[in-house]
N, C-alpha and C positions, 0 to 999 in steps of 0.2 A: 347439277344446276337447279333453279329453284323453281319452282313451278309460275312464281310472277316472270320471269325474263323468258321463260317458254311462253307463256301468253301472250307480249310484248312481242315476240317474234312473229308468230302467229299471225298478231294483228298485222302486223308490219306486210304481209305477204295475203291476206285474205281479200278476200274480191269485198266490194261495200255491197252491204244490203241495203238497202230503202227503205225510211221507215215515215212516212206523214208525222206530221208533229203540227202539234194546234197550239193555240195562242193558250197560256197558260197551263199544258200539259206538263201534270208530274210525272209522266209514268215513264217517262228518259231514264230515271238513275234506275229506277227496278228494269229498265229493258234492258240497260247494262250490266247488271248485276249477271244476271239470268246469262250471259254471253261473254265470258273475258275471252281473251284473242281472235275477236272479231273486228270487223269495222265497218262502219253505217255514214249513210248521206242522210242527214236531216232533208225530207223535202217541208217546208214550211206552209203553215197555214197563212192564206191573202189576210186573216183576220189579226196575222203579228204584224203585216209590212203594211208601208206607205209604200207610193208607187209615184216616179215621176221620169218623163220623157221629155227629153232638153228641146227648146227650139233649135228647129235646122238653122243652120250657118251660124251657130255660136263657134266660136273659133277656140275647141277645146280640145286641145294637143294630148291624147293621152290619157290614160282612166286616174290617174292623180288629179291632174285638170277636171276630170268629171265628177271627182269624188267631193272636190272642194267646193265646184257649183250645186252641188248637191248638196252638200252640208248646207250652204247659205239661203238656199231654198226651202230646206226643211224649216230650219232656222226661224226662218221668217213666219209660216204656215205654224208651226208646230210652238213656237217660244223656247224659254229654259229647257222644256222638257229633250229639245232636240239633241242636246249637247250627250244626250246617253245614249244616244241611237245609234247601233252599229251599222250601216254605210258600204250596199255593196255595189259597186258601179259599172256597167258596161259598154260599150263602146262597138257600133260593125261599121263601117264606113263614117260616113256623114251621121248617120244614127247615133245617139246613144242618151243614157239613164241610169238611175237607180235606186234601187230598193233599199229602204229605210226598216230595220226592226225595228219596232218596239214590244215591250209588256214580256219581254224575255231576255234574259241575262245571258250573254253568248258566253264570260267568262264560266258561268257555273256547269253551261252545260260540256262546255271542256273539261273543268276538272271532273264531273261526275263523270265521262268517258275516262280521262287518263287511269283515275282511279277502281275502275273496274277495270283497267288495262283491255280497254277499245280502244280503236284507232279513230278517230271522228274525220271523216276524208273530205266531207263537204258539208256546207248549211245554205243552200240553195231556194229559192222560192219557188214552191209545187207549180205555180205557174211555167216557169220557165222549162221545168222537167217536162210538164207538160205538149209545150210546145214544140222543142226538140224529137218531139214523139209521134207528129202529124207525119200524113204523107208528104213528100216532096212538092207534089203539084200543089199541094195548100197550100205550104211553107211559101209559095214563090207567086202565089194571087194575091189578092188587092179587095178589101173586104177588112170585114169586122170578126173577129174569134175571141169566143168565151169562155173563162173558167170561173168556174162556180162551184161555192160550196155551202152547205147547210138545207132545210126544207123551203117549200113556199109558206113565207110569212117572217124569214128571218133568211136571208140567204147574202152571201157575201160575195159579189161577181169582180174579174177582171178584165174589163176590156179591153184588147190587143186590136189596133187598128194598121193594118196591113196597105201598101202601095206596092205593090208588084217585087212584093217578100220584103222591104225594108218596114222596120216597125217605127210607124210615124206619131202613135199615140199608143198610150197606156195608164189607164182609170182604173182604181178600185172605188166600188162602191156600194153598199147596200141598198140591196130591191126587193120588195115582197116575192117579186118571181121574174122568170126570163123575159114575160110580154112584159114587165117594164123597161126592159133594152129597145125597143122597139122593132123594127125589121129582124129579119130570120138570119142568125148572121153564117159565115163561115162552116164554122166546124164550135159544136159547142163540148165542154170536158169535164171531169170533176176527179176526186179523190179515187173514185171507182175504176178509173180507165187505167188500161195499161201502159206504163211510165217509160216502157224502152227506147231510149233515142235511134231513131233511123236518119239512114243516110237524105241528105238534101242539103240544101241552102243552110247559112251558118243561121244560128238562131242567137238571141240574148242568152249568157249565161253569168249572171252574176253569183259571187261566192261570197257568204260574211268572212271565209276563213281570209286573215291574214295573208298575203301572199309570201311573205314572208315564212310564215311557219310551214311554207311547203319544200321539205328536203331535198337538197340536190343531189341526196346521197338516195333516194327514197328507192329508185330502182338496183344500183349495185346492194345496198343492204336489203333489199328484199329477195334480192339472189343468194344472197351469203345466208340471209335467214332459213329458206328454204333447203339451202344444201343441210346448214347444220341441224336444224331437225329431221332429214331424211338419215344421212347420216346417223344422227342421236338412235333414229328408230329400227334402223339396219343392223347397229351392234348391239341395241339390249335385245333383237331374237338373236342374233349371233350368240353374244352371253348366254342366254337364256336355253341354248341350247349345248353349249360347253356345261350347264350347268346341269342338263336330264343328263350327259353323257355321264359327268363326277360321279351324278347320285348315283346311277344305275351301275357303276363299277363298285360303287360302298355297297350296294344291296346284296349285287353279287360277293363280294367279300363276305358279308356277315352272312350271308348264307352258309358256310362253310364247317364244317366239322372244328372243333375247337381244336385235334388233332393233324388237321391237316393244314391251319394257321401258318405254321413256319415253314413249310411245302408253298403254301401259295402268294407266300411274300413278295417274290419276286414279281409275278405278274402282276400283283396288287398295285405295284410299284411301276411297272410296264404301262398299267392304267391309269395310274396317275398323270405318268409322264405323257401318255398318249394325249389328254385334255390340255391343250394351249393354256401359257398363260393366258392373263387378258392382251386381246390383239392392240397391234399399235392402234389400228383407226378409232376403235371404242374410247380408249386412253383419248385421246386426240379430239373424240368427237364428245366428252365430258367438260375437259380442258376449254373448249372453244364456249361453250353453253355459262360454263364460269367464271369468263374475261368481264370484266365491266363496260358492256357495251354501250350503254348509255353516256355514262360521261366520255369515252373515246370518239363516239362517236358526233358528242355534242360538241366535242373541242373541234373536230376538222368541221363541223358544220360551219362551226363558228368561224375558225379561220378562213375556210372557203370564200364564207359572205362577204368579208371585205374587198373581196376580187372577185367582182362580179362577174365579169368574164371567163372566167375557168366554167368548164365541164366537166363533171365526173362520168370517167370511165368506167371503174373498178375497183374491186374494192378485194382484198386476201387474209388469210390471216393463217398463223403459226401458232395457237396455244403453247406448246409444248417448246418452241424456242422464243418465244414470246415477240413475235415480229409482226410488223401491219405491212399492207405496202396496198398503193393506195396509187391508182393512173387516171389521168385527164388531159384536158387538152386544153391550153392557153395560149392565145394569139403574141405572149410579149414571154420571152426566160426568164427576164427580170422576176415578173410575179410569181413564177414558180419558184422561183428561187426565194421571196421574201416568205410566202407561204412556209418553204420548210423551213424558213428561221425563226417563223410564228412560232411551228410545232416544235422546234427545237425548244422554245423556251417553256413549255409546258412542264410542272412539277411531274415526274416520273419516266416521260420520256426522255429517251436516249439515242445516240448514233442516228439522228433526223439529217437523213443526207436527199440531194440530190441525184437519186442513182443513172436514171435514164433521162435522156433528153433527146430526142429525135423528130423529122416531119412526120405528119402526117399520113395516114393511108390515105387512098384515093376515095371520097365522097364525105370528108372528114377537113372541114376548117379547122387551122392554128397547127400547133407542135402539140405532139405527143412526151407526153415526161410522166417521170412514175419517182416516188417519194418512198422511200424504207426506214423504218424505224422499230426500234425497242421500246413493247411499251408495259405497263403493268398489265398482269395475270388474275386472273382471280386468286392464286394464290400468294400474289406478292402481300405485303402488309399494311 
């Protein structure tokens, strides 16, 4: 298998690192470079985003709803220019807002990720990371809290105005220094503090990423990715070991008298046959590494999506008999049922049946059903 779809795995299964990212920061694609099968949360500099906080009792069903008044507001403030601003919007009760990019191309810094084969898991405003980072008893006072970044004399703050933990207000703005905020506020933060979210009160978490582009399959394939490179890594010592056993049987052979060659054939031969072939699971665990995971698995993403209500369960696979089999949970058979007729019509798959169809475990909403199918190998053509 190729060393790009090990990395892609990799990614797929690696914890996100953090990494700040400022308003017109190159140094994303060489951070990437420097790291393939990894994956990183942009936290964002206040100095790429607008910031805005809806009035309470706007009647906005929804972070679609909120994304839309948001756009129209930017819209408004911002002109033409608004129309490229990526738009991430969030919602906690009655509360909610959204963050506006600008001065940074969220397409590029995807493909610079895809193409170093990083996983880009979030693009989040350092604010927010921030906040989710207080203690509890802060999270849930009524006060002003400040994140700020750059020195005194050019400094970029945002001000989070708190009512007994609902966030009623949120300002960016540039001050020469904190004593232009006026009073002492809260809890004040910067790029410097540590970023780990603790437990408390839900906080704003807005994301530029698409919600869409987040896989349903994101945890069964990050299982299966983990098996097969544990796997991959258990039979090349295995090999690896079958293979000091060969050498050292030919060492010992050519040690040998030239005379006593056709005396020690037999054993030679004893030590041959003693060294396994290559085991199944190695074969199997090659096999699996050189399936085309990507387009396989971008087809059931895709058919997934249209039923939106399905759950994935699970996910298996058979290199070696070139089989998928794939479990979830869907409140109606019908959809199950159309789903495998999606994947029935996919160029190379084959026998896309309905295999299992049954309820539920017990803490588990809808029917449990599981799908099998033939699909191409890496070795097919």
């Amino acid at each position: 298998m190729s060393e790009r779809l090990r990395q892609r795995l990799a990614a797929r299964v690696a914890r996100p690192r953090r990494l700040f990212f400022t308003a017109g920061g190159g140094e994303f694609e060489a951070w990437c470079r420097e790291r393939p099968g990894t994956a990183v949360e942009l936290l964002v500099s206040a100095r790429a985003l607008h910031e805005l906080a809806a009035e309470p009792g706007l009647p906005l069903a929804g972070l679609d709803a909120v994304r839309a008044y948001a756009q129209q507001q930017f819209a408004h403030y911002f002109g033409a220019a608004a129309q490229r601003f990526a738009v991430a919007p969030w919602q906690l009760g009655e509360a909610a807002g959204a963050s506006a990019l600008h001065g940074l191309d969220l397409a590029a810094l995807r493909s610079q990720a895809e193409a170093a084969r990083v996983r880009l898991a979030a693009v989040r405003p350092a604010w927010a990371a921030w906040l989710a980072s207080l203690p509890a008893a802060t999270r849930a006072g009524s006060g002003r809290l400040v994140w700020h970044e750059g020195a005194a004399g050019d400094m970029t703050a945002v001000v989070i105005q708190l009512d007994q933990g609902r966030v009623t207000g949120l300002q960016s703005r540039r001050v020469q220094g904190l004593a232009d905020l006026g009073a002492a506020p809260l809890a004040v933060g910067g790029p410097g503090d540590d970023l780990a979210a603790r437990p408390g009160p839900a906080t704003p978490q807005p994301d530029f990423l698409p919600r869409a582009g987040r896989s349903p399959l994101a945890w069964p394939l990050a299982a299966t990715g983990a098996l097969v490179l544990a796997t991959a890594a258990w039979s090349a010592a295995d090999s690896h070991r079958a293979l000091a056993v060969a050498q050292a049987a030919r060492d010992r052979a050519a040690a040998l008298r030239p005379a006593a060659v056709a005396a020690a054939a037999p054993p030679r031969r004893a030590a041959a046959a003693a060294v396994p072939a290559e085991n199944r699971s190695a074969r199997e665990a090659r096999a699996l590494l050189a399936m085309p995971w990507e387009p396989l698995l971008a087809r059931v993403e895709t058919a997934g999506a249209q039923a939106r209500t399905i759950a994935w369960l699970g996910l298996d696979a058979s290199a070696a008999r070139g089989e998928l089999r794939l479990e979830g949970l869907t409140p109606d058979r019908l959809l199950a049922l159309q789903l495998a007729e999606q994947l029935g019509g996919t160029p190379g798959w084959r026998q896309v049946v309905l295999s299992r169809f049954s309820a539920a475990e017990a803490g588990l909403a809808g029917q449990r059903f599981e799908i099998s199918a033939r699909v191409p190998t890496g070795d097919a053509p």
